[in-house]
N, C-alpha and C positions, 0 to 999 in steps of 0.2 A: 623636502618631500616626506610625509608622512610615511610611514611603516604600515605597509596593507597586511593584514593578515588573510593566508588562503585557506579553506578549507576543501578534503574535495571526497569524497566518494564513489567507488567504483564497483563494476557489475561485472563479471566474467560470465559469461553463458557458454557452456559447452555442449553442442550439439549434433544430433547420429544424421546419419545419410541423408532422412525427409529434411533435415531442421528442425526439428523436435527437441525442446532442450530436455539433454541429461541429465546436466549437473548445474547447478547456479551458486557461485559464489559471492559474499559480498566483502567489503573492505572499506571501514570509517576509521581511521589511524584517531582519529580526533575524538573519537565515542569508545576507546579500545575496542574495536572490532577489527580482527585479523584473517581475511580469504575463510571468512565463516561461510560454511553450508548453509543451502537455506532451499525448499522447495518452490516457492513462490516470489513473484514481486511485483507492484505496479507502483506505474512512476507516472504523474503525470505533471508534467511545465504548460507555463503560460506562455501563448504568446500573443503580445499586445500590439504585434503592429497585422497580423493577421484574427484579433480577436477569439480566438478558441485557443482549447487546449490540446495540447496533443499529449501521449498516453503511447506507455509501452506496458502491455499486460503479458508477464511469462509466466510458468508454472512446468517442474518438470512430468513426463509424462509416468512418474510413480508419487507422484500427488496425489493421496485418499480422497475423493469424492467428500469423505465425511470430513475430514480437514478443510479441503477447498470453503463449506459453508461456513465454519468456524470464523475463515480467513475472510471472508466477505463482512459478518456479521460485524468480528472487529473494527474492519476498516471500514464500515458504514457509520458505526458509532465515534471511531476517530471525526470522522470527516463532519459528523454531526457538534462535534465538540470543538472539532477546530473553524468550522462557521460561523459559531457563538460567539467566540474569539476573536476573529478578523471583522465580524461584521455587528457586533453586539446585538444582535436580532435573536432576544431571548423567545420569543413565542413561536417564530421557521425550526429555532433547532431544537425546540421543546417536541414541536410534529415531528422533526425527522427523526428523534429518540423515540416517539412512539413508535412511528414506523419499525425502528429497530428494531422494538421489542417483539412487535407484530411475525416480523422477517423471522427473529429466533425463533418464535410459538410454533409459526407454521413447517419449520425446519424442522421441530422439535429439538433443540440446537440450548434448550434453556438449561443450567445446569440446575440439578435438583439440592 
């Protein structure tokens, strides 16, 4: 039997009386990352025998508004690069990079 290597990463969410996270930790032993802070996360998996994806979106509730865009901006353009990627459709994530850039303008989110 072959030797399976595992990886695994983990999310601690701590949260006040609503359920409103306070604190969000993460932990990727395999990326050096150690119970680091972080204000935000989304996570989303596939799944194929239900066809959609399911989605955990957190953020704690002393997240900057002006952060939050930042963190969207990012991860739009991640996701626009890693479409590229998965699905070699250079011209969808050519549009969705404009979009991006669109998104930052009217954010005004652009750095100078």
């Amino acid at each position: 039997m072959a030797n399976k290597l595992k990886s695994e990463i983990k999310i601690a969410v701590s949260v006040d009386e609503n359920n409103i996270p306070e604190k969000i930790n993460w932990t990727a032993k395999d990326g050096g990352i150690n119970d680091e802070a972080t204000k935000a996360v989304m996570l989303s998996v596939w799944d194929d025998k239900a066809q959609e994806s399911l989605r955990i979106d957190l953020w704690t509730k002393d997240m900057p508004v002006d952060e939050m865009k930042v963190f969207y901006h990012q991860t739009l353009v991640s996701m626009a690069r890693t479409f590229q990627r998965a699905t070699n459709d250079e011209k969808m994530s050519a549009t969705m990079l404009d979009f991006c850039d669109y998104f930052a303008e009217k954010l005004d989110i652009l750095k100078k």
